[in-house]
C-alpha positions as CSV (number, residue, x, y, z in Angstrom):
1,X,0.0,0.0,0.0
2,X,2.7,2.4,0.9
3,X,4.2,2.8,-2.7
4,X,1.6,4.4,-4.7
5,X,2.0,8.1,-3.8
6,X,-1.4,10.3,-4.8
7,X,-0.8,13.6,-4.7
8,X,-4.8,14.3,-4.4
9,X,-6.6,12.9,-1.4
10,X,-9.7,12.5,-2.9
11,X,-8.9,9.3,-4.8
12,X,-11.0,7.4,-7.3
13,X,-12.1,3.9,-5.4
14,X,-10.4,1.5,-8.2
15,X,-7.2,3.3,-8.0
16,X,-7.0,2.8,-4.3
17,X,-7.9,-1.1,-5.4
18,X,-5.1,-1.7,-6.8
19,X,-3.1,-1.2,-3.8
20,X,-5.3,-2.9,-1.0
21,X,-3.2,-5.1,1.2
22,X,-1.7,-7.8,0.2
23,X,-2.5,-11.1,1.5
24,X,0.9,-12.6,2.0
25,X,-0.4,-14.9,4.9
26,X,-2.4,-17.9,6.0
27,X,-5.7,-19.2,7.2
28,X,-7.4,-16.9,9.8
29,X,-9.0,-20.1,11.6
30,X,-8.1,-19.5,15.5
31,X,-7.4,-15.9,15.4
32,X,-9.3,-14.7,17.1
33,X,-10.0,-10.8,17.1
34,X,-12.8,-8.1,17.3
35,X,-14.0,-7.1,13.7
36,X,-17.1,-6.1,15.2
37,X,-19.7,-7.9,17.7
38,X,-17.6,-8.2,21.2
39,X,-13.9,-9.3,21.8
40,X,-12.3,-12.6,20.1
41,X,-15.2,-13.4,18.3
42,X,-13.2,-12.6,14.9
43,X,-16.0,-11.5,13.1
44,X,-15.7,-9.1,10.1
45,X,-17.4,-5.9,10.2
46,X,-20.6,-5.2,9.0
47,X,-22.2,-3.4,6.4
48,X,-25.1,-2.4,3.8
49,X,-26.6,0.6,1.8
50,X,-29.5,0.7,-1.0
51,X,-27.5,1.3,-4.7
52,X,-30.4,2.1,-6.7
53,X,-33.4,0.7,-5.0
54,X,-31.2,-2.5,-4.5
55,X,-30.6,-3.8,-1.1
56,X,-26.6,-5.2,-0.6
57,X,-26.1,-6.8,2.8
58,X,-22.4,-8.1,3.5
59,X,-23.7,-10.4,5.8
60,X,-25.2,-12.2,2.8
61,X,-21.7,-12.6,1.5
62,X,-19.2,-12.8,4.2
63,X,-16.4,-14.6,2.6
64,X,-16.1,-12.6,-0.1
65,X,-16.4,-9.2,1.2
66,X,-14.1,-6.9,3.1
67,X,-13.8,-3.2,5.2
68,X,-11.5,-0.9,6.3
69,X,-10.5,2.6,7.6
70,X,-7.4,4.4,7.1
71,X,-6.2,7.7,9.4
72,X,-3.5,10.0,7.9
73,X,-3.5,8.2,4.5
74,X,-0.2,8.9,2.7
75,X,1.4,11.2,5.1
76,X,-2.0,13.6,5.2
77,X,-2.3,14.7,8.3
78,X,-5.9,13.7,10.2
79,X,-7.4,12.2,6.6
80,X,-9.8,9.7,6.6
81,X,-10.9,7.1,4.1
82,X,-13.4,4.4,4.3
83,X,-13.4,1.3,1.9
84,X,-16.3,-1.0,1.6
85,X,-15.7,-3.6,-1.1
86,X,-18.9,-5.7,-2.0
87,X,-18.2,-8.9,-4.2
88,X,-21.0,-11.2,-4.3
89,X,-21.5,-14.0,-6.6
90,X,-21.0,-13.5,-10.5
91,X,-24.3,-13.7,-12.0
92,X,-24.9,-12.8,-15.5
93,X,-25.3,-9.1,-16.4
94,X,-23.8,-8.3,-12.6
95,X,-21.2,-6.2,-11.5
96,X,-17.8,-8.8,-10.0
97,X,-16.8,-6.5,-7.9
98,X,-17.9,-3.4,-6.5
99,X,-16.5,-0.3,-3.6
100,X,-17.8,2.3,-1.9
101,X,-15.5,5.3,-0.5
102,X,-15.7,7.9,1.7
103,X,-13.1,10.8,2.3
104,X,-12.8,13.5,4.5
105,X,-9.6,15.8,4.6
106,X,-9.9,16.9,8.2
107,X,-11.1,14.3,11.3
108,X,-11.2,14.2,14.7
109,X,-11.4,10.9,16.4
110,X,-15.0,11.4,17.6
111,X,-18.4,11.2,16.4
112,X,-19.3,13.4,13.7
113,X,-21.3,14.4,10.2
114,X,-19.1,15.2,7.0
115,X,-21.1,17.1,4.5
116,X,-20.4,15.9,0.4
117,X,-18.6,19.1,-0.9
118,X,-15.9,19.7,-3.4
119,X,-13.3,20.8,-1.2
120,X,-12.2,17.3,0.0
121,X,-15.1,15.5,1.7
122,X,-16.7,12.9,-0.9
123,X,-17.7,9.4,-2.1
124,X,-17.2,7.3,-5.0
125,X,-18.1,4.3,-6.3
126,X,-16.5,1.7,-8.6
127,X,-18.7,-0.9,-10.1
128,X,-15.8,-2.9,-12.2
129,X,-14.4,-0.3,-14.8
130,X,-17.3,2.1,-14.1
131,X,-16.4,4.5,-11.5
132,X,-19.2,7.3,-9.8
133,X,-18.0,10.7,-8.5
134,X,-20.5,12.1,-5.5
135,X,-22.5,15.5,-6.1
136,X,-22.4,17.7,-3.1
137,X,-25.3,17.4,-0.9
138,X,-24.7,14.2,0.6
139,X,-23.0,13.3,3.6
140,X,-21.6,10.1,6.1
141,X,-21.7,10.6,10.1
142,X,-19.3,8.9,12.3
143,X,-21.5,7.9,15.3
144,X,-18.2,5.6,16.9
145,X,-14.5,6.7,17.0
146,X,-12.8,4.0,19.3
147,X,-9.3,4.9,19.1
148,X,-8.5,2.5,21.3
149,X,-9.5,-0.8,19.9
150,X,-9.6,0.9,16.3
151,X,-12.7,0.8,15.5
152,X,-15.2,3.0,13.7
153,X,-18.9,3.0,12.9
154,X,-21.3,5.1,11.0
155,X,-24.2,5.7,8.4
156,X,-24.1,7.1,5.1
157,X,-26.0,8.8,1.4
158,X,-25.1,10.1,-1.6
159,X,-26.1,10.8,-5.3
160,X,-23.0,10.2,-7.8
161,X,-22.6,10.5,-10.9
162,X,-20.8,8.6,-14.1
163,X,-16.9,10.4,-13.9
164,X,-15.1,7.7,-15.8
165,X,-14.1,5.8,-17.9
166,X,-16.0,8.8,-19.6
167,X,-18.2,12.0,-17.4
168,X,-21.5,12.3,-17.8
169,X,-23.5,13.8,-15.1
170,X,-27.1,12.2,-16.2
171,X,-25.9,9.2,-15.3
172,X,-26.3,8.5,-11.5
173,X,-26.6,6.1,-8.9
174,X,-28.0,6.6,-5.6
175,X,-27.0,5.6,-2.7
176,X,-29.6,5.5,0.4
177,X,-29.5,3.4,4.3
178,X,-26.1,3.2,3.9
179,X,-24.1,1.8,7.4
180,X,-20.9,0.1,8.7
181,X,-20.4,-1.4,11.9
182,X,-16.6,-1.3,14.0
183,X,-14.8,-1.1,10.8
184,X,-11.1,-1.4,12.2
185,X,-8.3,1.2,11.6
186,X,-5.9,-0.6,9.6
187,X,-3.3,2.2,8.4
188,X,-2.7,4.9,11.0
189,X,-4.2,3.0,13.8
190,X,-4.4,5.4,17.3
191,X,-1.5,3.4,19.7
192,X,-0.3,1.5,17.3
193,X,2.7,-0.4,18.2
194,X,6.0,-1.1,15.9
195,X,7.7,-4.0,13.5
196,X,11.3,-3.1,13.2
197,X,14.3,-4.9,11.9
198,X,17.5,-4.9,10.7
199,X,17.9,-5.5,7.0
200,X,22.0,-5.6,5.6
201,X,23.0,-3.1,8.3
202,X,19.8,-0.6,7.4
203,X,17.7,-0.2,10.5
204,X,14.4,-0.1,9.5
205,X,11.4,1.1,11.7
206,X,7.7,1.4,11.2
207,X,8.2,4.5,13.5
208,X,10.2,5.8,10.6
209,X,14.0,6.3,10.4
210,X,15.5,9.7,12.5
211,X,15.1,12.6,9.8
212,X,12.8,11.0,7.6
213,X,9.5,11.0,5.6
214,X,6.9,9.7,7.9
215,X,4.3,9.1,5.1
216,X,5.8,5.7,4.2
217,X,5.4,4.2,8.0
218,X,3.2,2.0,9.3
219,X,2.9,-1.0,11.2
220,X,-0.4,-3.5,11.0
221,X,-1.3,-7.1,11.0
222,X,-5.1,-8.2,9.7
223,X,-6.9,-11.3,8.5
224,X,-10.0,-11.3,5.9
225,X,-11.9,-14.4,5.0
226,X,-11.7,-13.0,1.2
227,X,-7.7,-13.7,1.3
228,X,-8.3,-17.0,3.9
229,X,-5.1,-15.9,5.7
230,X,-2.9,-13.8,8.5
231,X,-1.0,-11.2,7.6
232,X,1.9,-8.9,9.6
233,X,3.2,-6.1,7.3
234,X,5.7,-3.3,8.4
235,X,6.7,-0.6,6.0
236,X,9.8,2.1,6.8
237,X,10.7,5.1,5.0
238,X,13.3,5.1,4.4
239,X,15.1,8.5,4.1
240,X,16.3,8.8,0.5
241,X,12.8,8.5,-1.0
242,X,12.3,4.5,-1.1
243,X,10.3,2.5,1.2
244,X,10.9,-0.7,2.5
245,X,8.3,-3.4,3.5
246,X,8.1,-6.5,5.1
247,X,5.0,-9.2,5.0
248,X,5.2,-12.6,7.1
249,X,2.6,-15.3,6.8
250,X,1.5,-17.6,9.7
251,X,-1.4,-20.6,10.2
252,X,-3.9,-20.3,12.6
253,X,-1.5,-17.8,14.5
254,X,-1.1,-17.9,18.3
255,X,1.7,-17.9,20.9
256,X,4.6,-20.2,19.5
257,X,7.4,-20.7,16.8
258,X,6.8,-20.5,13.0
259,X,8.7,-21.5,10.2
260,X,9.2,-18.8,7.3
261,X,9.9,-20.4,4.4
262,X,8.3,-21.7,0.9
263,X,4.9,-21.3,0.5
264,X,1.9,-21.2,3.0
265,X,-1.1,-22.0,0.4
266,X,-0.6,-19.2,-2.1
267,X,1.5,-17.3,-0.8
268,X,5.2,-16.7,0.3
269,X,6.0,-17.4,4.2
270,X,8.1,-14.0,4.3
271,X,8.6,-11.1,1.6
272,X,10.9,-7.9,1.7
273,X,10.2,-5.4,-0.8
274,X,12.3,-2.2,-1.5
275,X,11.0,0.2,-3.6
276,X,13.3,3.5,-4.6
277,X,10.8,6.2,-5.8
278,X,13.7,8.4,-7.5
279,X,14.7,5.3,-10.0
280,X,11.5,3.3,-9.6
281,X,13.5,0.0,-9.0
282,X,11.4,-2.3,-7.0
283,X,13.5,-4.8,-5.3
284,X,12.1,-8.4,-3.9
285,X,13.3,-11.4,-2.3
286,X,12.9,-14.5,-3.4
287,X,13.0,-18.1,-1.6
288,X,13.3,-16.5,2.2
289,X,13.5,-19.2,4.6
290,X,13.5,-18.2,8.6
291,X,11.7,-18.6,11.4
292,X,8.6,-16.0,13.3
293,X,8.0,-16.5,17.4
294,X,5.1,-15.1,18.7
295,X,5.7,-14.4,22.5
296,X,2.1,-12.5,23.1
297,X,-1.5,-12.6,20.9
298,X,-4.5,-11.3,22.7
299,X,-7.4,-11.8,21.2
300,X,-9.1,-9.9,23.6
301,X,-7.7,-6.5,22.8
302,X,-6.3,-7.7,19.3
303,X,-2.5,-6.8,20.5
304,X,0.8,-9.3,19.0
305,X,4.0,-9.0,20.2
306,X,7.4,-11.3,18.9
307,X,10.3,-11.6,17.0
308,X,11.6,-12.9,13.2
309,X,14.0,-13.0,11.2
310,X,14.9,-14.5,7.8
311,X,17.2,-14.2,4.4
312,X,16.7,-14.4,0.8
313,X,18.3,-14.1,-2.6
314,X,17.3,-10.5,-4.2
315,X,15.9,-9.9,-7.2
316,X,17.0,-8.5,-9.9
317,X,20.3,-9.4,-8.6
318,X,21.1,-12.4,-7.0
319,X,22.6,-10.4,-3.6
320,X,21.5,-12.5,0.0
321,X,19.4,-10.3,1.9
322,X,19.8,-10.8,5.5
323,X,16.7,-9.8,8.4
324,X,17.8,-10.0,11.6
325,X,16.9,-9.0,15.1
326,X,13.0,-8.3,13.7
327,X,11.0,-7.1,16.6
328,X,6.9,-6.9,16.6
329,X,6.0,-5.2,19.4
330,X,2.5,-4.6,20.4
331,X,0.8,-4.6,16.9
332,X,-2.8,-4.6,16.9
333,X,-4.4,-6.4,13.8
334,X,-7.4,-5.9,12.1
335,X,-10.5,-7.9,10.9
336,X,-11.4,-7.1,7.4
């Protein structure tokens, strides 16, 4: 998520898509966690609106669906954004896949209404390729702010209009009984704690490196039954306009030692990534092998604390990438 850069807040849903998180983990079965509805119970928050006189529960679809919040998106200071992303089954002449956004350029973490304007507080919708810009008028209240589990709930309505692949304002949807229920905080998070490590002699610190960019920190760890698996992702800034990131995969997570190596159903055990934004070289490790220990997960209050480390052959390049003395400490994960 950290390497696309927009330089305009209010961002078009399927751009945003393209950089959701990515689920370099494992099954979610024991997890535990508080998407919504009471501690440990791991269920994924709810939501539903009315597109067009058509009702769309997620509840209906659970599996396939997922929600999220983001505070302070891309170094913006006190932004908020709120995805809902509503897949249900393909059916002919139906939308695959389909979001809902919501932006505001200013927040406080407490209950509130944020009136549709032009000056940075909107929705959109994406419907595949089609994507729907809001007219002013409508608006989305947060009615819970719980910055200390993360959480966030609220109601929503809109009218938007067709803006691309082609503008035309005559062509609308509207939105109506819109809600979401303890959507979790996964970038930004209030308290979050820290993933840190060393990588070839570089510290790197989801609290950022001393003089640098804090735009490209963050530390989070979240689960979705859409990706059937458990991720823990730190990203540091690196200071010279490059972020690095690291995602490690565990099953059914829980106190205990993991190995990180080969595959975990689809995806990779551990990944590094480095991207440099003044060359655009994207660097990645292939074949990591190491090991993940997990000294504290508390499902209760959705808190993981341990250690990791692991090494890899780069690519391009065919350097050994070493990361040692990894430290998670205190990470709260989400439930999509």
């Amino acid at each position: 998520m950290s390497r696309s850069l927009f330089p305009v807040f209010v961002i078009v849903a399927f751009l945003f898509a393209a950089c959701k998180p990515d689920p370099t983990s494992t099954n979610s079965t024991g997890t535990g966690g508080n998407g919504g509805g009471g501690g440990g119970t791991g269920n994924p928050p709810a939501f539903g609106y009315t597109l067009n006189g058509k009702s769309f529960d997620r509840n209906d679809h659970t599996d396939s669906t997922i929600a999220w919040a983001i505070v302070g998106h891309y170094g913006w200071t006190n932004t908020l954004e709120i995805e809902l992303q509503y897949n249900p089954p393909t059916e002919p002449g139906q939308f695959r896949e389909q979001w809902i956004t919501l932006n505001t350029n200013s927040v406080a973490p407490a209950p509130a209404t944020y009136i549709l304007d032009t000056s940075g507080i909107a929705a959109s919708i994406v419907s595949d390729t089609l994507s729907y810009k809001s007219f002013s008028g409508g608006s989305f209240t947060i009615t819970k702010f719980d910055t200390a589990n993360n959480l966030i709930s609220g109601t929503f309505h809109f009218i938007a209009y067709l803006a691309g692949t082609i503008e035309d304002r005559t062509v609308q949807d509207s939105v109506v009984n819109g809600s979401f229920t303890d959507v979790p905080i996964y970038e930004g998070a209030y308290g979050q704690g820290t993933i840190s490590a060393n990588v070839n002699g570089f510290q790197m610190s989801s609290k950022g490196k001393s003089g640098a960019n804090s735009s490209g920190n963050n530390a989070a760890a979240y689960t979705a039954k859409e990706y059937g698996v458990f991720t823990i992702h730190g990203v540091s800034n690196d200071g010279a306009a490059g972020n690095r990131e690291l995602y490690l995969s565990v099953a059914s997570p829980g106190i205990g030692t993991f190995p990180l190596a080969g595959m975990i159903g689809a995806y990779h055990a551990a990944t590094y990534q480095w991207w440099n934004g003044n060359t655009g070289a994207d660097t990645e490790m292939t074949a990591p092998a190491g090991t993940l220990t997990i000294t504290k997960f508390d499902a209760n209050t959705r808190r993981m604390s341990g250690t990791f480390f692991f090494s890899g052959i780069a690519y391009p390049g065919n350097d050994t990438i070493h990361i040692t003395n990894g430290v998670i400490d205190n990470v709260q994960w989400s439930v999509f």
